[in-house]
C-alpha positions in Angstrom: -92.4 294.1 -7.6 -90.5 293.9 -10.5 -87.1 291.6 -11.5 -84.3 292.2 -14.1 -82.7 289.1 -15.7 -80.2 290.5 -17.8 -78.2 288.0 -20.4 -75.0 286.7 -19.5 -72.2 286.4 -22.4 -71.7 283.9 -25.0 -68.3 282.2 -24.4 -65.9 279.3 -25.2 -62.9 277.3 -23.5 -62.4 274.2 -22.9 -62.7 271.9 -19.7 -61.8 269.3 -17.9 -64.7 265.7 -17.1 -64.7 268.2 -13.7 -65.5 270.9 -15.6 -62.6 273.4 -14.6 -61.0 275.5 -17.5 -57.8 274.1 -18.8 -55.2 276.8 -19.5 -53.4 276.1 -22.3 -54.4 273.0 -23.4 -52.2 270.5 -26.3 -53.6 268.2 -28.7 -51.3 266.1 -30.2 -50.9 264.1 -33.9 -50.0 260.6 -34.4 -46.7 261.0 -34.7 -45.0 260.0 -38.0 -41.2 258.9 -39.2 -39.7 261.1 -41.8 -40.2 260.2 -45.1 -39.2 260.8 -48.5 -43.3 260.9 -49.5 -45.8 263.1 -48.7 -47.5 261.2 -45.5 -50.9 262.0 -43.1 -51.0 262.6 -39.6 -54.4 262.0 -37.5 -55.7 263.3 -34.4 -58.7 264.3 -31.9 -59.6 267.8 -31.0 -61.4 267.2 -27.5 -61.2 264.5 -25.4 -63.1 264.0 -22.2 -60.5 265.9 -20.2 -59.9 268.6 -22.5 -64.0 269.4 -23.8 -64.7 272.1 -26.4 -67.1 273.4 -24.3 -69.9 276.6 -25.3 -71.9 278.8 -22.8 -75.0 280.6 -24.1 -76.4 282.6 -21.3 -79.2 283.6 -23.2 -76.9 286.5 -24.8 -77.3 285.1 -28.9 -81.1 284.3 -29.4 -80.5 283.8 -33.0 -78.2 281.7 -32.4 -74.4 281.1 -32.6 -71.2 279.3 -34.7 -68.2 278.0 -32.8 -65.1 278.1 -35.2 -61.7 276.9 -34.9 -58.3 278.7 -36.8 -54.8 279.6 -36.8 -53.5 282.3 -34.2 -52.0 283.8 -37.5 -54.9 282.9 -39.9 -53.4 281.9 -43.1 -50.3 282.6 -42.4 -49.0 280.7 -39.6 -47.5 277.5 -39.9 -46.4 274.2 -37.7 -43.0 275.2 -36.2 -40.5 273.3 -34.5 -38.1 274.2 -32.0 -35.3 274.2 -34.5 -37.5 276.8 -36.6 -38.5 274.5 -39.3 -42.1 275.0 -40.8 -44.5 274.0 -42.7 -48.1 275.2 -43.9 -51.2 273.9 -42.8 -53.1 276.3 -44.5 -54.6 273.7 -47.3 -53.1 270.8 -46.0 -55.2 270.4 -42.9 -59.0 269.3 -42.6 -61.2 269.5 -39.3 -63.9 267.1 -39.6 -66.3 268.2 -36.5 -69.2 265.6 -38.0 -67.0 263.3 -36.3 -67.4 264.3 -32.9 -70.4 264.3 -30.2 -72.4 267.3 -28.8 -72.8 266.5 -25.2 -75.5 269.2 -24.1 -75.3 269.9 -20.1 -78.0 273.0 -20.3 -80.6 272.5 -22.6 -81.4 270.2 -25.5 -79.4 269.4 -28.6 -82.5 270.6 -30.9 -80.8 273.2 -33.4 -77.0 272.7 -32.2 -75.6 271.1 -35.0 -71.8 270.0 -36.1 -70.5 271.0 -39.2 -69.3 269.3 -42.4 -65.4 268.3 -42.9 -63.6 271.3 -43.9 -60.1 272.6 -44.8 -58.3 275.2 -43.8 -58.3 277.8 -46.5 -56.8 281.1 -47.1 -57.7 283.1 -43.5 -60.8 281.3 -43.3 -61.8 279.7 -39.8 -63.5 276.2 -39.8 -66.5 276.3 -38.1 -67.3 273.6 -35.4 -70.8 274.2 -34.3 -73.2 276.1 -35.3 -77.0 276.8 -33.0 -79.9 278.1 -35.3 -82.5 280.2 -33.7 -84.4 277.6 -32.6 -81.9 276.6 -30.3 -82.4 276.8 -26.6 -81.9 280.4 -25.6 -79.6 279.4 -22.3 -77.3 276.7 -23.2 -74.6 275.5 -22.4 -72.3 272.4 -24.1 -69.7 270.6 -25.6 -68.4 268.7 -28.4 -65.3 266.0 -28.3 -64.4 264.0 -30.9 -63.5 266.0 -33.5 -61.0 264.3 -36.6 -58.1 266.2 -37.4 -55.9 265.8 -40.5 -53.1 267.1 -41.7 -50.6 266.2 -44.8 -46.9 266.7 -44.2 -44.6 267.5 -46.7 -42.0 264.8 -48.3 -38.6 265.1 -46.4 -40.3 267.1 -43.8 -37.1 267.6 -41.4 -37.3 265.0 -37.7 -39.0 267.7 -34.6 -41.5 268.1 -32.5 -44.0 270.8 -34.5 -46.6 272.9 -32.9 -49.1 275.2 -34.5 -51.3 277.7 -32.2 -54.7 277.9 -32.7 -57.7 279.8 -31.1 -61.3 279.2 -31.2 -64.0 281.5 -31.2 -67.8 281.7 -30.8 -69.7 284.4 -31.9 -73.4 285.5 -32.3 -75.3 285.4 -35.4 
């Protein structure tokens, strides 16, 4: 006799407490009033109905980093429906050591969340990242993560969105 297990693929989306892919999911800042000062907006990337969820069907045994970044890295910007802007490139920080890994396949040994960063140039930010010594089949996800974003003095009244894509890849 002999038996074939072949890898699946490494993927990300995010999912409902059911665990059902939601299409096109929001997360919103606090919303702010105009102001004739710079001013700081807060929110939470993943929620229990909207997890940042990673599958690791054995296809990245060294492990893996789960990023997070602009659909138009470095050069998109928060756009109303008016057409007003502005950057977040610099002016927005994703602080994943805020969140919780929730492991549903495997162990949390070697899945790790990284440090507060800022958006810089075309750079992603990176989420999570699994060393080697992760679990080989794993599967995951984090909530919690702290968003921050500075908006400009006199920043025009709308409601702004800013696409964003996340990513997991190999190492």
């Amino acid at each position: 006799l002999s038996q074939t297990i072949n890898p699946g693929v490494l993927s990300t989306d995010i999912r409902n407490s059911s665990n059902v892919v939601v299409n096109n999911p929001t997360f919103s800042m606090a919303a702010k009033t105009v102001s004739f000062s710079q001013q700081t907006s807060t929110g939470t990337f993943g929620d229990n109905q909207n997890r940042i969820y990673v599958e690791n069907p054995g296809a990245a045994n060294n492990g893996w980093t789960l990023t997070l970044n602009a659909l138009q890295p470095g050069s998109g910007e928060w756009r109303s429906a008016g057409s007003d802007t502005y950057k977040y490139n610099a002016n927005a920080t994703v602080n994943p050591s805020a969140g919780t890994i929730t492991p549903v396949i495997g162990s949390g040994t070697g899945v790790l969340k990284n440090a507060a960063t800022a958006f810089s140039g075309s750079n992603p930010v990176r989420l999570m990242t699994a060393s080697a010594s992760a679990d080989k089949v794993w599967a995951g996800y984090i909530t919690g993560i702290g968003l921050t974003q500075a908006i400009p003095a006199s920043q025009p009244a709308g409601t702004y969105t800013l696409p964003m894509v996340q990513t997991v890849t190999a190492i």
